[in-house]
C-alpha positions in Angstrom: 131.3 119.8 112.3 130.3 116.0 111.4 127.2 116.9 109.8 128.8 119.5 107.4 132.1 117.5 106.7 129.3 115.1 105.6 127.4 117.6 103.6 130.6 118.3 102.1 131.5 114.7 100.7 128.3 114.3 99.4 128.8 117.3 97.6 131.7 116.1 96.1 130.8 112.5 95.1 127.4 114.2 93.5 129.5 117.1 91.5 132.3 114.4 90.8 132.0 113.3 87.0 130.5 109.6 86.4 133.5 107.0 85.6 133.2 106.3 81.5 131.5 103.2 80.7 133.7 100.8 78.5 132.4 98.5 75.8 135.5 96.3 75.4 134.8 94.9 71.6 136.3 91.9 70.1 137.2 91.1 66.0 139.0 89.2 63.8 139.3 92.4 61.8 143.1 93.2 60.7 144.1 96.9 62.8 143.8 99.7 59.7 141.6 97.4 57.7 138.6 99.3 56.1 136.5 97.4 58.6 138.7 98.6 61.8 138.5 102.1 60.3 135.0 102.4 60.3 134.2 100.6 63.6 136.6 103.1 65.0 135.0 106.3 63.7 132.1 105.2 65.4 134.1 104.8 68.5 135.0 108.6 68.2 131.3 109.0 67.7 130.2 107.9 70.6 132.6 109.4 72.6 132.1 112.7 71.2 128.4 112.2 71.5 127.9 110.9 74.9 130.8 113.6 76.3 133.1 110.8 77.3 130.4 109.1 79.3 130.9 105.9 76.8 133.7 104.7 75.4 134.5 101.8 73.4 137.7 99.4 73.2 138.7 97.3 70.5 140.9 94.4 70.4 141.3 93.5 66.7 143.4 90.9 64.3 142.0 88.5 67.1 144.1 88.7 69.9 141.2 87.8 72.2 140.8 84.5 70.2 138.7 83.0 67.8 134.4 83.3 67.9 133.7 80.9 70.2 136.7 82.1 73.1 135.0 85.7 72.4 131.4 84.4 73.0 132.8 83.2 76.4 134.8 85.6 77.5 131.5 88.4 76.9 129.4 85.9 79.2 132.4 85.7 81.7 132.1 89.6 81.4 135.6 90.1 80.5 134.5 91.8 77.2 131.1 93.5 76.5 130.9 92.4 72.7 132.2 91.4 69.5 132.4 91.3 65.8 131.3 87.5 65.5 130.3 85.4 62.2 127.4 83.9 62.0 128.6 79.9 62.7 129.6 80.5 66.1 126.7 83.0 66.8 123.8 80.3 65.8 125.2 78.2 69.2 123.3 81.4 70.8 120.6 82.3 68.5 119.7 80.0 65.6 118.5 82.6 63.3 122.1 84.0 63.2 122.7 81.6 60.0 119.6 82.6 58.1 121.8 84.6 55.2 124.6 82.2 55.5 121.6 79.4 54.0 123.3 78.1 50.8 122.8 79.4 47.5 119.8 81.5 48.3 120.9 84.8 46.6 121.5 85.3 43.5 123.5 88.8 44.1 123.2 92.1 45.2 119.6 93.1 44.3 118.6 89.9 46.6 120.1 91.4 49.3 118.9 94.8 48.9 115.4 93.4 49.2 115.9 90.7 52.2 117.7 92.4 54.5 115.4 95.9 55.4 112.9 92.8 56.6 115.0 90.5 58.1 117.9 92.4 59.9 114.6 93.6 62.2 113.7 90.0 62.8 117.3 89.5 63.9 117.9 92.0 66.2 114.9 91.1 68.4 115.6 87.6 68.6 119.2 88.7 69.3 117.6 90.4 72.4 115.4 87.4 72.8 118.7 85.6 73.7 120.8 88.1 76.0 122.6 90.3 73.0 121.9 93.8 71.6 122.8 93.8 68.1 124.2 96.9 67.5 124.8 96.2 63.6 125.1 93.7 60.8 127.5 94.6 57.9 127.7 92.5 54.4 131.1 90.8 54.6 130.4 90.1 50.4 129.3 87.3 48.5 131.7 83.6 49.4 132.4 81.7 45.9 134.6 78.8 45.8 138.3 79.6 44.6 141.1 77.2 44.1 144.2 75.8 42.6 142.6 75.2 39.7 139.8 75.3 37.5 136.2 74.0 39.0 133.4 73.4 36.5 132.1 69.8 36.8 131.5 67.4 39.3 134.4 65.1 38.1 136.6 68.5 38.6 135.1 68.7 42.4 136.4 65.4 43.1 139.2 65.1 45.6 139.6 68.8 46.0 140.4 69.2 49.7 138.0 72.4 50.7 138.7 74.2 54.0 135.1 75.4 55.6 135.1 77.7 58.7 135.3 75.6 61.8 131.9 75.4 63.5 130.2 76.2 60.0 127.5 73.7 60.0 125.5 74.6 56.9 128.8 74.7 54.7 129.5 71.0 55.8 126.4 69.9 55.5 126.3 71.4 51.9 129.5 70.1 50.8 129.3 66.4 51.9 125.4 66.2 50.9 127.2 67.2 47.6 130.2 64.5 47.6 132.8 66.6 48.8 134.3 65.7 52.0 135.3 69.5 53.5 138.1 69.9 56.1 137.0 72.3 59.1 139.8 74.6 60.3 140.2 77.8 62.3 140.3 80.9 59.8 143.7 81.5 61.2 145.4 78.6 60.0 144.0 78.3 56.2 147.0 80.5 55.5 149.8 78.1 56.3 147.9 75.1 55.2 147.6 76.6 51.9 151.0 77.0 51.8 151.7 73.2 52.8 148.9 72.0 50.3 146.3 70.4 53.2 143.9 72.5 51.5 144.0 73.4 48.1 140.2 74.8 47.6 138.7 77.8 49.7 135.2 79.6 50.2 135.7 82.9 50.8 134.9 86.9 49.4 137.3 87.8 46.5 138.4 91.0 49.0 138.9 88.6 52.1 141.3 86.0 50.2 143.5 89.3 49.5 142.9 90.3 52.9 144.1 87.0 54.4 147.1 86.8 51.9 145.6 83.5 50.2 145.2 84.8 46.8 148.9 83.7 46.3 147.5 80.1 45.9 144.1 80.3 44.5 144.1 80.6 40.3 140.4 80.1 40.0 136.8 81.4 40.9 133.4 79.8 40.5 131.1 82.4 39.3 127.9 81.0 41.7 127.3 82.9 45.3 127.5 80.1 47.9 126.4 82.2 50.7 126.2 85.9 52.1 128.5 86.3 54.5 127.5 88.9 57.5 129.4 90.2 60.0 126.9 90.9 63.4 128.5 93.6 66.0 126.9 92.2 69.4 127.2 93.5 73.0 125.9 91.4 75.8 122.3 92.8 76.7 123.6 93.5 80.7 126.5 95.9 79.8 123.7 97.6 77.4 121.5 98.1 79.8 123.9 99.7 81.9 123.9 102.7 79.5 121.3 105.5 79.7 118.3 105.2 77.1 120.3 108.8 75.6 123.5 107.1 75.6 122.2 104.1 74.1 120.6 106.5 71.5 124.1 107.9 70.4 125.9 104.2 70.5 123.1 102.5 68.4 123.4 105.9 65.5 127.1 105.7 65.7 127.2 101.9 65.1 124.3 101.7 62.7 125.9 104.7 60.3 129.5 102.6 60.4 127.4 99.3 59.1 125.6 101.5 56.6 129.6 102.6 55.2 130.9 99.2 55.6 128.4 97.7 53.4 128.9 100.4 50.9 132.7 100.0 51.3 132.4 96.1 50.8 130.2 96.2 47.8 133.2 98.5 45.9 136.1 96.7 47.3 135.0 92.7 46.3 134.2 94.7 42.9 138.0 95.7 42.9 139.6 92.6 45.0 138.1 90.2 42.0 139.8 92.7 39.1 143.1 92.3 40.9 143.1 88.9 41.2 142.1 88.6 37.6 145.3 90.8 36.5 147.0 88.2 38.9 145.9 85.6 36.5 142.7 84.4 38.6 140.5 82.8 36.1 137.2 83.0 36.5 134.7 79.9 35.7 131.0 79.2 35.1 129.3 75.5 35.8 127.3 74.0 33.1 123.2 74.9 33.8 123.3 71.2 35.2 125.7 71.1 37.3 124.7 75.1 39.2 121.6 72.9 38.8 122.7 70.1 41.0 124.5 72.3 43.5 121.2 75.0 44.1 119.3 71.4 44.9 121.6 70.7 47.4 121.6 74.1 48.9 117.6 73.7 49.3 118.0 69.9 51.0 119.8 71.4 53.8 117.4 74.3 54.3 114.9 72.1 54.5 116.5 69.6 56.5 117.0 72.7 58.8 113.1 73.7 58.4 112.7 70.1 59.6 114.4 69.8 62.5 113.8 73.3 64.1 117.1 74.5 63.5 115.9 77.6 61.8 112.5 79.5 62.7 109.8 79.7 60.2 109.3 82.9 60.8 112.3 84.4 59.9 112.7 81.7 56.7 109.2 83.0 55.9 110.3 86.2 55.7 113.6 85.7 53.9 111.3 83.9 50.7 108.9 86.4 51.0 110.8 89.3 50.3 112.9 87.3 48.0 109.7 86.7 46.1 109.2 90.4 45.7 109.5 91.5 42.0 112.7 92.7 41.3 114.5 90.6 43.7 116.0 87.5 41.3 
């Protein structure tokens, strides 16, 4: 009677369907954004794909707080991932900053070239350091946008310039170029817009609409600062918890939504920047000298970087390699 009330149970537990493994994802991304839309396709993707055996969570509009809580909460296990910039990411893995290096493209065609070379490089090094990048999406092009019109160095003077908090490179830049920035949390450059402690931004033309700052910016300086990139990281231990053809259906899943989000991105800034001209944004262009001055700063702090180790030469080798290629500039 033992032995087959035994038999029984085993029976059960073996014909008893797995629990669903949850990949509890962190973002900054607003809920019904383009961004949230597409992450959450892919979340119907997987499920679909894997028959329930994966699902993923998201917690958007940062309610888990900002990069650095998220980054420590996924090694305290309490999420699996996040959407995370590239600041708070290169405390993990250096190489996260490599397309946020100042004034390296030029636009679009730059990118197109870089990145089928590169994003490689960064997903193994990602691995390298305990993360599985399951995508990296083109957040758009940053340009500095103010209160009002920026086409000198005497016009640069005094503007007070918010940079992400954390963002090393975009300090770095801006004092090496005599601007002393002011380092905030992304969730507060709203109000202190509003209050005048910043009057001067970097940011994409489709994330100052996004953020509701467009309200106080009237101009746009027609020079890329950086490429801004959005990386979709899950800690490597909850990966490897999936099986190799569940992993299979998560990486597809997450690697079609980058694929639309960059599409998505390159039409909206396109739009975003047409609105805020019919707003009355004004777009300006700096004098060759002075685009000049601020490309020679953007190449002292990538080399300072080079210098010191901060950035591997590998991965910078590629980058001016493939920028090299005809076609690219």
């Amino acid at each position: 009677m033992l032995r087959r009330t035994l038999l029984l149970l085993l029976a059960l537990c073996l014909s008893a369907p797995a629990a669903a493994q949850t990949l509890k994802i962190a973002t900054l991304a607003p809920d019904g954004s383009a961004w949230m839309r597409e992450l959450r396709a892919a979340a119907a993707e997987v499920k679909q794909g894997t028959g329930g055996r994966v699902e993923v969570k998201y917690f958007p509009g940062g309610v888990m707080g900002n990069d650095a809580v998220v980054l420590r909460k996924i090694r305290l296990g309490q999420l699996q991932g996040g959407v995370l910039t590239s600041s708070e990411l290169s405390m993990v893995y250096p190489d996260a900053t490599v397309y946020s290096l100042p004034f390296q493209f030029s636009g679009w065609a730059d990118v197109d070239k870089v990145r089928p070379v590169v994003d490689p490089m960064l997903a193994k090094g990602f691995s390298q350091h305990g993360l599985h990048m399951l995508g990296a999406s083109g957040v758009g092009f940053a340009y500095l946008m103010g209160n009002k019109p920026l086409r000198s160095q005497a016009d640069m003077a005094g503007v007070k310039l918010w940079v992400p908090a954390n963002d090393a490179i975009a300090i770095r830049t801006f004092e090496i170029g005599g601007v002393n920035p002011i380092p905030l949390p992304i969730g507060d450059v709203f109000t202190s817009l509003q209050t005048g402690m910043v009057d001067t931004v970097a940011n994409t033309p489709s994330g100052a609409i996004a953020l509701q700052w467009h309200g106080k910016l009237r101009s746009l300086v027609d020079l890329p600062l950086s490429f801004v990139v959005g990386y979709l990281v899950v800690d490597d231990k909850a990966w490897k918890k999936l099986s190799p053809a569940d992993q299979a259906v998560v990486q597809k899943a997450f690697d079609g939504a980058a694929q639309r989000m960059d599409a998505n991105v390159r039409r909206d800034d396109v739009a975003a920047l047409e609105a805020l001209k019919k707003q009355g944004l004004v777009v300006t262009t700096l004098d060759a000298a002075e685009a000049a001055r601020w490309r020679g700063f953007g190449k002292q702090v990538t080399a300072e970087m080079e210098a010191k180790g901060e950035i591997s030469p590998q991965v910078l080798a590629a980058l001016r390699q493939a920028l090299a290629q005809p076609g690219a500039r």
